[in-house]
PDB file of N, CA, C, O and CB in Angstrom:
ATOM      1  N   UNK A   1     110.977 100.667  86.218  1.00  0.00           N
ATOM      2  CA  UNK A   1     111.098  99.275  86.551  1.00  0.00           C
ATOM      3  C   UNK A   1     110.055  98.923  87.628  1.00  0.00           C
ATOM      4  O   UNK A   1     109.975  99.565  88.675  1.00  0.00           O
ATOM      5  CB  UNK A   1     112.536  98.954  87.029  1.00  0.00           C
ATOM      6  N   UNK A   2     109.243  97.859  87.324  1.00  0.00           N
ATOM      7  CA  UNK A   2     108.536  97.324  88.572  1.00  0.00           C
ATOM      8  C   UNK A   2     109.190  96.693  89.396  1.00  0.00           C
ATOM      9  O   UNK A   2     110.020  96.059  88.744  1.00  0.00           O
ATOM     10  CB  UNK A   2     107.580  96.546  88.371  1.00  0.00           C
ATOM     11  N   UNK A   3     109.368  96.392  90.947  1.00  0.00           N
ATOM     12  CA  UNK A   3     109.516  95.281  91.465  1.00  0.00           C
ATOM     13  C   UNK A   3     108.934  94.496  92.725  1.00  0.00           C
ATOM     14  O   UNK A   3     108.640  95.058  93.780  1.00  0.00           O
ATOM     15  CB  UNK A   3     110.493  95.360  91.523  1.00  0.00           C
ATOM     16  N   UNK A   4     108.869  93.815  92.608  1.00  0.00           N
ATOM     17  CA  UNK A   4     108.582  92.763  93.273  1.00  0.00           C
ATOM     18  C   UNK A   4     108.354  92.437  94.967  1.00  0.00           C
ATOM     19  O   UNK A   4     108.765  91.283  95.086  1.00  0.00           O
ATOM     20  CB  UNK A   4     109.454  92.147  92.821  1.00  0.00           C
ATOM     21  N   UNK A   5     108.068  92.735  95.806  1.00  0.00           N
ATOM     22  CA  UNK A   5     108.304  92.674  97.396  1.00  0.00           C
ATOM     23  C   UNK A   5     108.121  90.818  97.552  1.00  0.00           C
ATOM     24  O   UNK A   5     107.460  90.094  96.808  1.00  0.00           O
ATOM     25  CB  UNK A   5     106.823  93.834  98.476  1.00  0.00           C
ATOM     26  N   UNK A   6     108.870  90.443  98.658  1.00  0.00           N
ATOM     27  CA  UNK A   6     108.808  89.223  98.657  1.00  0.00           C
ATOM     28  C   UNK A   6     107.031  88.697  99.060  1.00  0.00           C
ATOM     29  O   UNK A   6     106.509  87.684  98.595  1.00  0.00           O
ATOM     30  CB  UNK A   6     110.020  88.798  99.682  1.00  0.00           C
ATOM     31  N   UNK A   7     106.298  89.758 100.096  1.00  0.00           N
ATOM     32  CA  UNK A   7     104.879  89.426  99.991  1.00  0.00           C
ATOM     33  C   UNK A   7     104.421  89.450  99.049  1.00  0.00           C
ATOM     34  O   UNK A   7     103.359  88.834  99.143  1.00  0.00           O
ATOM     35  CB  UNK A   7     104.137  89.976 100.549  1.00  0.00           C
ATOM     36  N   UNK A   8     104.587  89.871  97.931  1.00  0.00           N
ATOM     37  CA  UNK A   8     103.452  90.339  97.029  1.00  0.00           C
ATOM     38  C   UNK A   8     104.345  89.074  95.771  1.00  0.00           C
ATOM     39  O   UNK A   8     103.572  88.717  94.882  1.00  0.00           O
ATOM     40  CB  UNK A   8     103.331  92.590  96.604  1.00  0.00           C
ATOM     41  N   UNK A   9     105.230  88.691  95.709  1.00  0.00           N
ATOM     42  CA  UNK A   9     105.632  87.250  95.574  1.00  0.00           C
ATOM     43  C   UNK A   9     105.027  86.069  95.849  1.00  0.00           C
ATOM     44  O   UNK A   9     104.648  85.153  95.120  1.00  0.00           O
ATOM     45  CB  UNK A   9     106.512  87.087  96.135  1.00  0.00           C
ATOM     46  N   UNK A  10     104.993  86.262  97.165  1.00  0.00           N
ATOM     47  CA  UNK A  10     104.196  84.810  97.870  1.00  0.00           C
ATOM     48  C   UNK A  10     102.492  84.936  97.652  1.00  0.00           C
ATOM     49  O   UNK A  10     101.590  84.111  97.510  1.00  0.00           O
ATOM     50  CB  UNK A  10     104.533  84.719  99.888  1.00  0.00           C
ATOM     51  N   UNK A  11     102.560  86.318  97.702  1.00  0.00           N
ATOM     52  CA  UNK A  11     100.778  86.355  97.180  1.00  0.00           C
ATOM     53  C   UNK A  11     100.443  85.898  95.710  1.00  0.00           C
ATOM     54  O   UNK A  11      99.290  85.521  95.503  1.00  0.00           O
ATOM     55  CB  UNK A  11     100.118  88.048  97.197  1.00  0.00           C
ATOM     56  N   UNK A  12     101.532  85.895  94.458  1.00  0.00           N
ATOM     57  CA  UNK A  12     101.155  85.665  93.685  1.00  0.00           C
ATOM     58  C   UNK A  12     101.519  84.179  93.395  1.00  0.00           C
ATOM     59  O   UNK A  12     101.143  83.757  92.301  1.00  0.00           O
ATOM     60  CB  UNK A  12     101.373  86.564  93.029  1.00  0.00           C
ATOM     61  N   UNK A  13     102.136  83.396  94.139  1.00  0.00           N
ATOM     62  CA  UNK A  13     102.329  82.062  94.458  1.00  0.00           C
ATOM     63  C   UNK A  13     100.893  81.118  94.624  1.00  0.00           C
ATOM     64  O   UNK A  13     100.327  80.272  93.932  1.00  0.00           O
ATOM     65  CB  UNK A  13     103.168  82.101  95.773  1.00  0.00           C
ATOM     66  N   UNK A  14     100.650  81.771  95.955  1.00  0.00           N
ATOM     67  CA  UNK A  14      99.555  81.454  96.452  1.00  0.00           C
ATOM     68  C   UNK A  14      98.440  81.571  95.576  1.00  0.00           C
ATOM     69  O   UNK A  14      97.611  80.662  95.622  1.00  0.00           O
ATOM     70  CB  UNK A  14      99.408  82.093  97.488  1.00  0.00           C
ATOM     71  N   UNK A  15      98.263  82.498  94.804  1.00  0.00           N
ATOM     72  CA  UNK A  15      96.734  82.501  93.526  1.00  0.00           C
ATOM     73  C   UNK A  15      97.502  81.248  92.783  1.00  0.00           C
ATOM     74  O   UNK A  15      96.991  80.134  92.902  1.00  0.00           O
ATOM     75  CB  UNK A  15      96.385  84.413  92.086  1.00  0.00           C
ATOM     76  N   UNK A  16      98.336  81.350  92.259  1.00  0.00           N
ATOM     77  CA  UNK A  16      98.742  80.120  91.289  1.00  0.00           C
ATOM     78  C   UNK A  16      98.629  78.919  91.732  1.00  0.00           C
ATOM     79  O   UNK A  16      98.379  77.999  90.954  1.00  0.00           O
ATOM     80  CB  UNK A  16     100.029  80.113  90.863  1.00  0.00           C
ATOM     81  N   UNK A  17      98.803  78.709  93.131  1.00  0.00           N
ATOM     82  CA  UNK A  17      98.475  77.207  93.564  1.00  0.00           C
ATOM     83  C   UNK A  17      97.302  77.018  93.731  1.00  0.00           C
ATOM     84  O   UNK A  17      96.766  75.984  93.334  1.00  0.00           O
ATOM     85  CB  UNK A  17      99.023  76.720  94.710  1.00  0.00           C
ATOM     86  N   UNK A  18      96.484  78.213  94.513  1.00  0.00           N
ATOM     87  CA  UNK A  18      95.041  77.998  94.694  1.00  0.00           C
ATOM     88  C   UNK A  18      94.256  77.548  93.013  1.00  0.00           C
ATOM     89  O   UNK A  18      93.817  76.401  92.935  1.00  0.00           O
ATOM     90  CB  UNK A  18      94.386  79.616  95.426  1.00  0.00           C
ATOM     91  N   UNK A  19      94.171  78.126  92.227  1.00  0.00           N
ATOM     92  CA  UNK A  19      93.700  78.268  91.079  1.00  0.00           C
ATOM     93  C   UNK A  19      94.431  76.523  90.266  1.00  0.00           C
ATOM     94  O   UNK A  19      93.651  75.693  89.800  1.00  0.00           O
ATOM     95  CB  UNK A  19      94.272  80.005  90.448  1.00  0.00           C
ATOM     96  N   UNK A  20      95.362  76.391  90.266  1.00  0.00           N
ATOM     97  CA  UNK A  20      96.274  74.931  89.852  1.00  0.00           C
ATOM     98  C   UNK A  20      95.585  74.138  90.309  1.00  0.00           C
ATOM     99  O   UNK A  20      95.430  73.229  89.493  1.00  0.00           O
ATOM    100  CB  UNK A  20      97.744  74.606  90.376  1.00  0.00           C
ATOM    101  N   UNK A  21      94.789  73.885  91.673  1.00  0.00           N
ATOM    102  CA  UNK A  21      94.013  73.164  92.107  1.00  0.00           C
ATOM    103  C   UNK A  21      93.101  72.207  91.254  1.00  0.00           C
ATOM    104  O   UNK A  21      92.918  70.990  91.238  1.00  0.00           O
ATOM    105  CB  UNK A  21      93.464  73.889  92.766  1.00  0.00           C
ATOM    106  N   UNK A  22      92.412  73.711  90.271  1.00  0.00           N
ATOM    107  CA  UNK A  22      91.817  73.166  89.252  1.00  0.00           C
ATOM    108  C   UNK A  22      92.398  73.703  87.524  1.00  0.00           C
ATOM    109  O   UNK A  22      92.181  73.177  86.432  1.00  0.00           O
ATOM    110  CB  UNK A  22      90.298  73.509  89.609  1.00  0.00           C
ATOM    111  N   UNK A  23      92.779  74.301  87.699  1.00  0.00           N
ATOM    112  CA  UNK A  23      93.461  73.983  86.584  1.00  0.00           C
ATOM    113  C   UNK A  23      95.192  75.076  86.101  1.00  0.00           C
ATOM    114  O   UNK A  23      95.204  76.302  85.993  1.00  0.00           O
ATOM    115  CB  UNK A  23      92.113  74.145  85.457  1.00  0.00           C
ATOM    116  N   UNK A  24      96.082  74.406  85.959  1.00  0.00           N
ATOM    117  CA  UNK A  24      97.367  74.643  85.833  1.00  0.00           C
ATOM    118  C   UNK A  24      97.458  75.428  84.758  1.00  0.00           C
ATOM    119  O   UNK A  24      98.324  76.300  84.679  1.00  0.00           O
ATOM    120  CB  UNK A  24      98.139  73.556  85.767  1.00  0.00           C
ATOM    121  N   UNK A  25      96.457  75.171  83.693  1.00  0.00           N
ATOM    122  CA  UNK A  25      96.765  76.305  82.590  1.00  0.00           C
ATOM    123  C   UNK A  25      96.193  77.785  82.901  1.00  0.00           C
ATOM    124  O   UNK A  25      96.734  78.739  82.342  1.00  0.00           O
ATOM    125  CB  UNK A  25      96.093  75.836  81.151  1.00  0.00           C
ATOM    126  N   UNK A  26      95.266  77.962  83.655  1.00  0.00           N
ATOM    127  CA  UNK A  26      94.304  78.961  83.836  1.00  0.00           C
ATOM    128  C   UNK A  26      95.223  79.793  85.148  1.00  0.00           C
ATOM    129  O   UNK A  26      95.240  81.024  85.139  1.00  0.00           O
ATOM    130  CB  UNK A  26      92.584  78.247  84.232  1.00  0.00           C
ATOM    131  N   UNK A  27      95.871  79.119  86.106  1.00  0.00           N
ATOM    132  CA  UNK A  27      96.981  79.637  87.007  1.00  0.00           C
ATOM    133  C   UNK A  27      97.659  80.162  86.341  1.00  0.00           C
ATOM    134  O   UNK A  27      97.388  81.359  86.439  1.00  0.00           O
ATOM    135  CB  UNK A  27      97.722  78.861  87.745  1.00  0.00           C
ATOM    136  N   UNK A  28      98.577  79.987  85.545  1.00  0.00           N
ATOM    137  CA  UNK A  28      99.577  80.538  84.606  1.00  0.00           C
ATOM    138  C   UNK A  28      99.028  81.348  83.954  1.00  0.00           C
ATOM    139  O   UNK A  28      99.663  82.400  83.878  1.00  0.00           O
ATOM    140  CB  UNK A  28     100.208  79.734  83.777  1.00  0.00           C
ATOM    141  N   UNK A  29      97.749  81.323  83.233  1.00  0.00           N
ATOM    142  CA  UNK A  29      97.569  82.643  82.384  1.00  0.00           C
ATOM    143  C   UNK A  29      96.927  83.760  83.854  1.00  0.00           C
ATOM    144  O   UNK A  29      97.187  84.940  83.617  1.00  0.00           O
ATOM    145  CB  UNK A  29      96.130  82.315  80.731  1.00  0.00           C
ATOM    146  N   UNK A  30      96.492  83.640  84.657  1.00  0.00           N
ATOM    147  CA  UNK A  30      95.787  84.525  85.637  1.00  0.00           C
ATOM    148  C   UNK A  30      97.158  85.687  86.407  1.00  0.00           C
ATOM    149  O   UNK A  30      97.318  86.896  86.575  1.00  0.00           O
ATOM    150  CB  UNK A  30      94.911  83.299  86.963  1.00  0.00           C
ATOM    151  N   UNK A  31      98.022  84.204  86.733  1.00  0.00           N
ATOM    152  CA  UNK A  31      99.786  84.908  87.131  1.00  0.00           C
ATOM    153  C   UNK A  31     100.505  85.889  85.944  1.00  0.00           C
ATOM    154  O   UNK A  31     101.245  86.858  86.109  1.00  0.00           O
ATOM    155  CB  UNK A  31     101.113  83.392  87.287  1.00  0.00           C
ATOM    156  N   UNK A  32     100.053  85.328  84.794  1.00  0.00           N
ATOM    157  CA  UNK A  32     100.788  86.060  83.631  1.00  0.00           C
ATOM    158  C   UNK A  32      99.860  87.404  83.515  1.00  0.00           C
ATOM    159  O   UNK A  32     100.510  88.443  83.401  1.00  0.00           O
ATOM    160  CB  UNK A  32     100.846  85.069  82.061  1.00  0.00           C
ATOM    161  N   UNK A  33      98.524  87.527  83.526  1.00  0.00           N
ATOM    162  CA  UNK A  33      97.971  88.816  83.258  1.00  0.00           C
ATOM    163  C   UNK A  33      98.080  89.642  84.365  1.00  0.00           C
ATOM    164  O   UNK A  33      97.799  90.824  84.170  1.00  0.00           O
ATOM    165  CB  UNK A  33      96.637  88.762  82.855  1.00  0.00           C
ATOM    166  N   UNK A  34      98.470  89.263  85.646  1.00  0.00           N
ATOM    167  CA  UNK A  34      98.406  90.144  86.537  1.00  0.00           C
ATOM    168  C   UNK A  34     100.144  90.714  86.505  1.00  0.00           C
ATOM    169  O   UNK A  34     100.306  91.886  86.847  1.00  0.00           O
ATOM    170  CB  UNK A  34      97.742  89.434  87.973  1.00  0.00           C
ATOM    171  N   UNK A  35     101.223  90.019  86.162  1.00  0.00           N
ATOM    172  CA  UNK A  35     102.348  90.341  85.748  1.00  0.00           C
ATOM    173  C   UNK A  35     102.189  91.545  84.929  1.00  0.00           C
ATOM    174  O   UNK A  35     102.397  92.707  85.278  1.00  0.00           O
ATOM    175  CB  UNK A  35     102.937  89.297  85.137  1.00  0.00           C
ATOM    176  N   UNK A  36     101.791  91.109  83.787  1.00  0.00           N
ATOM    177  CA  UNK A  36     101.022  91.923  82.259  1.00  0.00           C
ATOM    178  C   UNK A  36     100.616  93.684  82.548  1.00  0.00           C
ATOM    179  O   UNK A  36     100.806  94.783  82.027  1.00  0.00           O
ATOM    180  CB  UNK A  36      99.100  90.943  81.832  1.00  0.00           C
ATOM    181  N   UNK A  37      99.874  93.004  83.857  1.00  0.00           N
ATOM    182  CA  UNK A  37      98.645  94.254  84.497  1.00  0.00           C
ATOM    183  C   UNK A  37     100.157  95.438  84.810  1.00  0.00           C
ATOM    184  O   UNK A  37     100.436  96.525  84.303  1.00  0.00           O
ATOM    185  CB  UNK A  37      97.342  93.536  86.640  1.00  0.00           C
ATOM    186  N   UNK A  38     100.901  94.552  85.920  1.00  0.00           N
ATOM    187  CA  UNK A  38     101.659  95.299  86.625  1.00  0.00           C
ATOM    188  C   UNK A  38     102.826  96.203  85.658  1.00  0.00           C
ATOM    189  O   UNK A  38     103.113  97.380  85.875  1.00  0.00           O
ATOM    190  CB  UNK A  38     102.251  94.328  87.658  1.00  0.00           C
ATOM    191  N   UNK A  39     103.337  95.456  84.691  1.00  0.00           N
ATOM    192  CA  UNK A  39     103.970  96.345  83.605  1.00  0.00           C
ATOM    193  C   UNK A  39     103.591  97.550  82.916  1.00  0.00           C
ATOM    194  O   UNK A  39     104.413  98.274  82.356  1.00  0.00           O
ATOM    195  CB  UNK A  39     104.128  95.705  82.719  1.00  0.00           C
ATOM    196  N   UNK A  40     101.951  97.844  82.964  1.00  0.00           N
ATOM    197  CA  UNK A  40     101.675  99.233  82.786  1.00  0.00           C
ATOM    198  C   UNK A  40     102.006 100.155  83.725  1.00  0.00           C
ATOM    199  O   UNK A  40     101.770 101.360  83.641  1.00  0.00           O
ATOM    200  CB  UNK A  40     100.484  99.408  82.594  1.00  0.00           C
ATOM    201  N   UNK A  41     102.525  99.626  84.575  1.00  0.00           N
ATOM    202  CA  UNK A  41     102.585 100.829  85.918  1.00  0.00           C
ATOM    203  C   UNK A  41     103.605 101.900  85.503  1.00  0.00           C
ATOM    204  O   UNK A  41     103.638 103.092  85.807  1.00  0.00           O
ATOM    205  CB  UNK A  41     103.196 100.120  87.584  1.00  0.00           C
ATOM    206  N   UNK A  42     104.575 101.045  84.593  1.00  0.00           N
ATOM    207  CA  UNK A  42     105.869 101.852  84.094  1.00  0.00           C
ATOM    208  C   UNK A  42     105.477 103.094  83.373  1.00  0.00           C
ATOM    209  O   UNK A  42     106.276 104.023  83.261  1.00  0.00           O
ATOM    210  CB  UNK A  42     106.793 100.983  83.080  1.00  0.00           C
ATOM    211  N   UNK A  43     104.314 103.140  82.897  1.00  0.00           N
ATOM    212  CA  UNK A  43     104.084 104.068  81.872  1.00  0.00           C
ATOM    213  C   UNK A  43     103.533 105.375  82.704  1.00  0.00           C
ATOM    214  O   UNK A  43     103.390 106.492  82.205  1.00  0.00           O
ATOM    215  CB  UNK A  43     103.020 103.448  80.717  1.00  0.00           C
ATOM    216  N   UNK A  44     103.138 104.881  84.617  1.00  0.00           N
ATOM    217  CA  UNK A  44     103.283 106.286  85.333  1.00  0.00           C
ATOM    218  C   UNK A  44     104.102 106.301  85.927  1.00  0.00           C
ATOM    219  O   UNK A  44     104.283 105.362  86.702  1.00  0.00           O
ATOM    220  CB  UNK A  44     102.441 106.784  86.087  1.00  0.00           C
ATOM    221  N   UNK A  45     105.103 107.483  85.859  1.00  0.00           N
ATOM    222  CA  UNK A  45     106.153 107.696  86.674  1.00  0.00           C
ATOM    223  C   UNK A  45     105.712 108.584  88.228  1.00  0.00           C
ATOM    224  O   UNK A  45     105.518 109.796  88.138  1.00  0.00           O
ATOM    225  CB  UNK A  45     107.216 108.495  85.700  1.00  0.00           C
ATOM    226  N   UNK A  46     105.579 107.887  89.612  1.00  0.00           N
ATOM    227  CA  UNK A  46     105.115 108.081  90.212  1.00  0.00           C
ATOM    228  C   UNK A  46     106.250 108.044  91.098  1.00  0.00           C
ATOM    229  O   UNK A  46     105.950 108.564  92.172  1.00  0.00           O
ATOM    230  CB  UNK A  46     104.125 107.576  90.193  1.00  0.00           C
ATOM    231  N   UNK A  47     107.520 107.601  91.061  1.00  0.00           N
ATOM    232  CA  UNK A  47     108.500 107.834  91.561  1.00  0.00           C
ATOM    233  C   UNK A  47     109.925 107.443  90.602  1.00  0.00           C
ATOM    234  O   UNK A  47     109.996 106.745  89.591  1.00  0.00           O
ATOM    235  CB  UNK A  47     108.302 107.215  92.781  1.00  0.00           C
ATOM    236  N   UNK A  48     110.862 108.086  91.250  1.00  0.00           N
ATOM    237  CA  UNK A  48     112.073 108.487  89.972  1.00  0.00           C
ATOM    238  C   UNK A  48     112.853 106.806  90.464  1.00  0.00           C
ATOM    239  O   UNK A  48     114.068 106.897  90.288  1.00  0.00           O
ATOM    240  CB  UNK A  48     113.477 110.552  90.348  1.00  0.00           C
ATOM    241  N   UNK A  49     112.703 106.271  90.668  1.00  0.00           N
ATOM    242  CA  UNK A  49     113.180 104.863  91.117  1.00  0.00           C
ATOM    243  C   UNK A  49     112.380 103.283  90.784  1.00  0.00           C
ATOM    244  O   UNK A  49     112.737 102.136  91.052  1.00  0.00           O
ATOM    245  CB  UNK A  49     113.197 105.034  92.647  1.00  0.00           C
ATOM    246  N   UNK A  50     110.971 103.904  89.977  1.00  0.00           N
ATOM    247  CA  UNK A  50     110.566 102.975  89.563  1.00  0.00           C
ATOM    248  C   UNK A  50     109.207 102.317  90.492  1.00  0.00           C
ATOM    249  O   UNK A  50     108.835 103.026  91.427  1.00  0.00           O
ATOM    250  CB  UNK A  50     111.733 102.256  89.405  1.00  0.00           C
ATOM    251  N   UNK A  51     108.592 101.226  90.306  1.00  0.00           N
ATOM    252  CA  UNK A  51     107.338 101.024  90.913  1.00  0.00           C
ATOM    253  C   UNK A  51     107.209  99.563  91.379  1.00  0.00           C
ATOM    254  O   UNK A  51     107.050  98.650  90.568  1.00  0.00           O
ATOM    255  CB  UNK A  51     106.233 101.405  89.954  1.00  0.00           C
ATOM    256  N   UNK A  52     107.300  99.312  93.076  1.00  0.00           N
ATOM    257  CA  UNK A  52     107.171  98.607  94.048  1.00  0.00           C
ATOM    258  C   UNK A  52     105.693  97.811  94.331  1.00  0.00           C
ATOM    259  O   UNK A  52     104.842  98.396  95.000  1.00  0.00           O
ATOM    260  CB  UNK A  52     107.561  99.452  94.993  1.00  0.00           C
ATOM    261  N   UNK A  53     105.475  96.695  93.889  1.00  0.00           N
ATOM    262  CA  UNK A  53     104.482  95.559  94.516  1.00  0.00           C
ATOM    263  C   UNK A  53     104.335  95.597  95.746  1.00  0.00           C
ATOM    264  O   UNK A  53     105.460  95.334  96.172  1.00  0.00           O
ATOM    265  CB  UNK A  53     104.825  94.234  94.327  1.00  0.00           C
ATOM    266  N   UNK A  54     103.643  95.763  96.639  1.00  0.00           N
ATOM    267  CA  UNK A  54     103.387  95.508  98.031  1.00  0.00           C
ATOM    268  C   UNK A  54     102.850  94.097  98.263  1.00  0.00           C
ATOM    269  O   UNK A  54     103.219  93.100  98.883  1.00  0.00           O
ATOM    270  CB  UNK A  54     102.421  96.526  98.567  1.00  0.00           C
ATOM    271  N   UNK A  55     102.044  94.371  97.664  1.00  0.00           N
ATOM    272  CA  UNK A  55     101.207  92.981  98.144  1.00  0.00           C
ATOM    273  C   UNK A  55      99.989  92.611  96.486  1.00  0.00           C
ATOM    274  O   UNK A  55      99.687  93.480  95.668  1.00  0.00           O
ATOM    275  CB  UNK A  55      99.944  93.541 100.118  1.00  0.00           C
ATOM    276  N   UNK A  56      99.615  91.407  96.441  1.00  0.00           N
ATOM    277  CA  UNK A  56      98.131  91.041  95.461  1.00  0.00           C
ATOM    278  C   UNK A  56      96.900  90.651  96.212  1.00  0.00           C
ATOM    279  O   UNK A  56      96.633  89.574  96.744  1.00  0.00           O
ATOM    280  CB  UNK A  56      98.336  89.693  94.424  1.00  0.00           C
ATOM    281  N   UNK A  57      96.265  91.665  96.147  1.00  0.00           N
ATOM    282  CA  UNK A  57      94.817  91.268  97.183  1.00  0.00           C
ATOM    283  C   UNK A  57      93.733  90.881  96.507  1.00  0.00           C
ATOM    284  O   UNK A  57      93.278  91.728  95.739  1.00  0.00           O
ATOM    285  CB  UNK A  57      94.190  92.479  98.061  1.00  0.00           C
ATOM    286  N   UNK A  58      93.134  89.759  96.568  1.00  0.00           N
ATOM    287  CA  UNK A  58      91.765  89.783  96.000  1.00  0.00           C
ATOM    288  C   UNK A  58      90.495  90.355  96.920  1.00  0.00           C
ATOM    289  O   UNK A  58      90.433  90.481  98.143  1.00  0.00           O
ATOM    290  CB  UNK A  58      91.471  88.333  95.619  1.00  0.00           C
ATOM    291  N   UNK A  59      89.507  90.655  95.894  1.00  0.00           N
ATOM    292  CA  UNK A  59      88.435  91.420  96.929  1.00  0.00           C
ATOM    293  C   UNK A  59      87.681  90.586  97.680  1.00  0.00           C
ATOM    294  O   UNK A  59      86.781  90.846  98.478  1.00  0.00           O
ATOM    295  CB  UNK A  59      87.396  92.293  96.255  1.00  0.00           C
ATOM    296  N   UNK A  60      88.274  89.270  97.242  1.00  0.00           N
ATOM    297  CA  UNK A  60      87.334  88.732  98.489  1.00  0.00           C
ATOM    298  C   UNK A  60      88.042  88.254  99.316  1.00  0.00           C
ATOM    299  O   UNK A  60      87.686  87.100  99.554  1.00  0.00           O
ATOM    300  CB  UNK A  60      86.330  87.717  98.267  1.00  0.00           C
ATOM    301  N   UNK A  61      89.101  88.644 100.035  1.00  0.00           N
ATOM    302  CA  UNK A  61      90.088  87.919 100.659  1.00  0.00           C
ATOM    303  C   UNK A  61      90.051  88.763 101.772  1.00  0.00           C
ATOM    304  O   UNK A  61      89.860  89.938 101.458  1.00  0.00           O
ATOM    305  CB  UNK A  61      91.446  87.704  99.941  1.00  0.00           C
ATOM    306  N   UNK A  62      90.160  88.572 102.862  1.00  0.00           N
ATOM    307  CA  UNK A  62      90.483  89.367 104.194  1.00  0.00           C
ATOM    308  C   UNK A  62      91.777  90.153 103.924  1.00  0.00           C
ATOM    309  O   UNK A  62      92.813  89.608 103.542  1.00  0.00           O
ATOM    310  CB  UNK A  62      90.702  88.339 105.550  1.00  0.00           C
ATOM    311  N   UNK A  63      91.644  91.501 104.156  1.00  0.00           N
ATOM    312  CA  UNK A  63      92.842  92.342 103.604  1.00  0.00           C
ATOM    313  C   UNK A  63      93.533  92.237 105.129  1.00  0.00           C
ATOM    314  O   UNK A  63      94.691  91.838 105.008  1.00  0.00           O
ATOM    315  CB  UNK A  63      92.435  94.164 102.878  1.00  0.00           C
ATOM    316  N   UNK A  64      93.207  92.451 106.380  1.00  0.00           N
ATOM    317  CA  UNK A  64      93.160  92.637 107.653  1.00  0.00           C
ATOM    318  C   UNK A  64      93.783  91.178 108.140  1.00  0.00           C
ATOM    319  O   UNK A  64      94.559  91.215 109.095  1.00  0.00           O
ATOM    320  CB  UNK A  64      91.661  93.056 108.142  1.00  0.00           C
ATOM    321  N   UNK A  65      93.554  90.195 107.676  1.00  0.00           N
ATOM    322  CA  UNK A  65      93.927  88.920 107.627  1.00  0.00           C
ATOM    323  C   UNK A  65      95.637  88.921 107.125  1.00  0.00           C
ATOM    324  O   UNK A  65      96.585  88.736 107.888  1.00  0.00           O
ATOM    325  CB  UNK A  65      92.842  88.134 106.598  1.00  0.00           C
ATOM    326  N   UNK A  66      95.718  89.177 105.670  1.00  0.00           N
ATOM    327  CA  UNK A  66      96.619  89.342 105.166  1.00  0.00           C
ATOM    328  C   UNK A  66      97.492  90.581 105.753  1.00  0.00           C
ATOM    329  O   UNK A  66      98.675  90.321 105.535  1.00  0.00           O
ATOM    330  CB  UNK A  66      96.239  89.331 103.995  1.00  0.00           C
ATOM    331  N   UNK A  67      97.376  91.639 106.314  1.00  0.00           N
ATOM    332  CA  UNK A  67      98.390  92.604 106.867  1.00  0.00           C
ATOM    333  C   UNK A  67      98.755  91.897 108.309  1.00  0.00           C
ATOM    334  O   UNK A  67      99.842  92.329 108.694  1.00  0.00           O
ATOM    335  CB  UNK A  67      97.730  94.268 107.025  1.00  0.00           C
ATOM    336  N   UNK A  68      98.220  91.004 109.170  1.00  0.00           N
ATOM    337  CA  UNK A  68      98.778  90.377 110.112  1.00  0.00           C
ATOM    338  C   UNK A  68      99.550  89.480 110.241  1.00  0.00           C
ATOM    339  O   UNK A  68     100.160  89.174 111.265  1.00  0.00           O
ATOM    340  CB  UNK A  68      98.233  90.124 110.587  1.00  0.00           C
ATOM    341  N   UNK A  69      99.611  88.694 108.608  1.00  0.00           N
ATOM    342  CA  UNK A  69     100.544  87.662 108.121  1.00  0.00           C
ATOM    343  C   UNK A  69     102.055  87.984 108.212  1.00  0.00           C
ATOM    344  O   UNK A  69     103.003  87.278 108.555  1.00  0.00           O
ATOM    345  CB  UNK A  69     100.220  87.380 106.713  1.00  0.00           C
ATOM    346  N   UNK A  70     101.990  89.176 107.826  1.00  0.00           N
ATOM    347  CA  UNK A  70     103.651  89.972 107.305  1.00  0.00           C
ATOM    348  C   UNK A  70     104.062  90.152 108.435  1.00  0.00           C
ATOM    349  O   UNK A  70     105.162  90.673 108.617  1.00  0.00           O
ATOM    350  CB  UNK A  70     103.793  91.546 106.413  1.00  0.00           C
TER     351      UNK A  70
END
């Protein structure tokens, strides 16, 4: 099972609004493939409890920025 951390929630909020800006369909499919992305994780079992979201970082985003937020 994947799940979810409430940061890595609000991070994927935040791409969807940023991106909605200009266009609402392209948010939704960008939120849906990175959902998509995250469902392969199941297929490594890397712990017996399943696989935890931390956070969604883009590479151009201040990572250092974002760990002072939380």
């Amino acid at each position: 099972m994947v799940k979810w951390s409430r940061p890595a929630r609000m991070d994927l909020k935040q791409i969807h609004d940023y991106i909605a800006k200009d266009s609402k369909y392209y948010a939704k499919k960008v939120v849906q493939t990175i959902i998509e992305k995250t469902e392969e994780l199941i297929d490594f079992p890397i712990t017996p409890n399943g696989i935890e979201v931390l956070a969604v970082i883009h590479g151009r985003r201040d990572f250092f920025e974002r760990i002072t937020e939380t």
